[in-house]
C-alpha positions as CSV (number, residue, x, y, z in Angstrom):
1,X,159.1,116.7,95.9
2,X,156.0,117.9,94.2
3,X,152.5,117.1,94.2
4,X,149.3,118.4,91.7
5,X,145.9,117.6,91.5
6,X,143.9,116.6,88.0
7,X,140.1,116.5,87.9
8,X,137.9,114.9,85.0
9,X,134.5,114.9,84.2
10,X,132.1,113.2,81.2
11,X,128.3,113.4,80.5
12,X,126.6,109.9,80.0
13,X,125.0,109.3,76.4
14,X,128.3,107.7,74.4
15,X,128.3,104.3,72.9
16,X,129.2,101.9,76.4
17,X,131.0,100.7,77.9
18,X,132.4,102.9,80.9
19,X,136.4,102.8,81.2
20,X,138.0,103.9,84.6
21,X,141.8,103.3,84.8
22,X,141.4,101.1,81.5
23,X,138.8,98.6,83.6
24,X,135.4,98.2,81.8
25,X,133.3,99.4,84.6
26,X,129.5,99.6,83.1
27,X,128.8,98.1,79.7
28,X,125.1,99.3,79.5
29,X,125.8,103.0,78.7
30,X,128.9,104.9,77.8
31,X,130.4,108.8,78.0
32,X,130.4,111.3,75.0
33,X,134.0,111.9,74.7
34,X,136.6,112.0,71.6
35,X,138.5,109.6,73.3
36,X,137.4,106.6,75.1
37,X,136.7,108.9,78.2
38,X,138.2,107.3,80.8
39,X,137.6,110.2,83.5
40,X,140.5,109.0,86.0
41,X,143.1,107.8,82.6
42,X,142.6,111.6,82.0
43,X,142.4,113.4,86.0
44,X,145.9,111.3,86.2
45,X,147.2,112.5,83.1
46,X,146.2,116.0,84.5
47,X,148.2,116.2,87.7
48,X,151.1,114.5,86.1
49,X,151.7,116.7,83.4
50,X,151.2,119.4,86.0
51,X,154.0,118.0,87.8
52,X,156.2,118.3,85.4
53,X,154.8,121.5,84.6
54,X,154.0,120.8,81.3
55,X,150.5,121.8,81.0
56,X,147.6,119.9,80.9
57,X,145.9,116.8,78.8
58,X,143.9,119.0,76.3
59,X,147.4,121.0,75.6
60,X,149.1,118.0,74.0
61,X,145.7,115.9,73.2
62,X,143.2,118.5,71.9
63,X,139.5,116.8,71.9
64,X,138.4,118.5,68.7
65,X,141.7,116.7,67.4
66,X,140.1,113.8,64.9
67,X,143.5,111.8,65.9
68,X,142.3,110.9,69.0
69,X,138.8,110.0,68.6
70,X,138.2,106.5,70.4
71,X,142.2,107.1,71.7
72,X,142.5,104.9,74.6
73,X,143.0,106.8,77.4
74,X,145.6,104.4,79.3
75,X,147.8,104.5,76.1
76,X,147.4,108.7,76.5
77,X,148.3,108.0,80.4
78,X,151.8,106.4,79.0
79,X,152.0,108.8,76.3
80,X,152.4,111.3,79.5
81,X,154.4,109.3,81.7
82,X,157.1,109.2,78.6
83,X,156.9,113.0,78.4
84,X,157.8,113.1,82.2
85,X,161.1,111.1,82.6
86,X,162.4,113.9,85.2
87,X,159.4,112.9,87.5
88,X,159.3,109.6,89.5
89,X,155.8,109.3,91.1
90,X,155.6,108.2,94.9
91,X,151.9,107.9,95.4
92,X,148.7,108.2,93.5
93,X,145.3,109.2,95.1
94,X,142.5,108.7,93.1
95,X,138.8,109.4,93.6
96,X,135.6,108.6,91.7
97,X,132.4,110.7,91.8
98,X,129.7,108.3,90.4
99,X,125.9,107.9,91.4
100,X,125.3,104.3,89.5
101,X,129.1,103.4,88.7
102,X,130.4,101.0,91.3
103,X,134.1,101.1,92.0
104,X,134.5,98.7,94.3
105,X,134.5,95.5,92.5
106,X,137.3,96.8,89.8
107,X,139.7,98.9,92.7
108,X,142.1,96.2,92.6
109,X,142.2,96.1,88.5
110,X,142.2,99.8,88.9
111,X,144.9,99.6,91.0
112,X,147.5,97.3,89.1
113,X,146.7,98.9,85.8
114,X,147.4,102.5,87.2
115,X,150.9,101.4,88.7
116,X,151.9,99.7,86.0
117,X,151.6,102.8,83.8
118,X,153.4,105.0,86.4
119,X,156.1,102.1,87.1
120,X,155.1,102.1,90.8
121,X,153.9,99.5,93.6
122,X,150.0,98.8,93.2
123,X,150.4,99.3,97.1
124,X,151.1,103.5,96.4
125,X,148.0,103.4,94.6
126,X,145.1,104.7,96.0
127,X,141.4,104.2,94.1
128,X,138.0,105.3,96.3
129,X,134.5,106.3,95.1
130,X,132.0,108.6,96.3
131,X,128.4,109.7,95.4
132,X,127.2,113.8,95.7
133,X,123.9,112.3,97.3
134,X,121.7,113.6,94.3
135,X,123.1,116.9,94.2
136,X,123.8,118.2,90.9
137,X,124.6,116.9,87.0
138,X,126.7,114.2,88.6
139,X,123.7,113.2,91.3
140,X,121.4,113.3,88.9
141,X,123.2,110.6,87.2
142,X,124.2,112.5,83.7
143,X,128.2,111.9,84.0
144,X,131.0,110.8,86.3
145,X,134.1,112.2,87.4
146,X,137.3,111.6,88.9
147,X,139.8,113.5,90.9
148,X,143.8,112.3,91.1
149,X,146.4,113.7,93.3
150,X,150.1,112.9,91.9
151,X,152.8,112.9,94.2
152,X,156.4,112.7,92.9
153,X,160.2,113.7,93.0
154,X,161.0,115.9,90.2
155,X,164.6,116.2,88.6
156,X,167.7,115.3,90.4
């Protein structure tokens, strides 16, 4: 059993709409990115590859690479999961740090489309949000970010 943690941040200023976990989340502003940015796509990403001890999501998807500019990062998330066949992920913890993004009405979405590109139950899926209450790039409403902690058996 192993577990690793993957955290991703973007600045606000990109064509919208906002992406989290491949849901459309805010469609008056987007993130500068040279993929579609999808902060909690690429936190996951992070902390699976780290699982498998295989680096991390710039390693094998560099973002000065013009091959993925506008790459969806869910079709990156599966592009990992395929490079991981020795791991089988038992639970998923994901966290949102957003002033004005509001999670709640997409968790479920979130939810279903994160388990069904790690081939487990929406129910080991966890999605949450928080604020920094102002503090900061983040408070002051320039980006977003998202944490993700993978849990999964590894080999065997």
């Amino acid at each position: 059993m192993r577990a690793s943690w993957g955290f991703d941040t973007h600045r606000f200023g990109g064509a919208p709409p906002v992406r989290l976990a491949g849901v459309v989340v805010d469609t008056s502003r987007g993130v500068l990115a040279t993929s579609d940015g999808d902060v909690v796509a690429h936190a996951v990403a992070d902390a699976l590859l780290a699982v498998c001890g295989k680096g991390d999501l710039g390693m094998h998807f560099p973002s000065g690479d013009p091959q993925w500019e506008d790459a969806d990062s869910m079709d990156l998330l599966g592009r990992v999961v395929e490079m991981c066949p020795e791991a089988t992920v038992t639970f998923l913890d994901v966290t949102v740090i957003a002033e004005s993004v509001r999670v709640a009405p997409h968790r479920a979405a979130m939810q279903e489309n994160l388990a069904r590109a790690l081939g487990i139950d929406p129910t080991a899926v966890a999605v949450k949000a928080t604020t920094t209450d102002g503090l900061g790039a983040i408070g002051a409403d320039e980006g977003l970010a998202a944490t993700a902690v993978v849990s999964a058996t590894v080999g065997g």
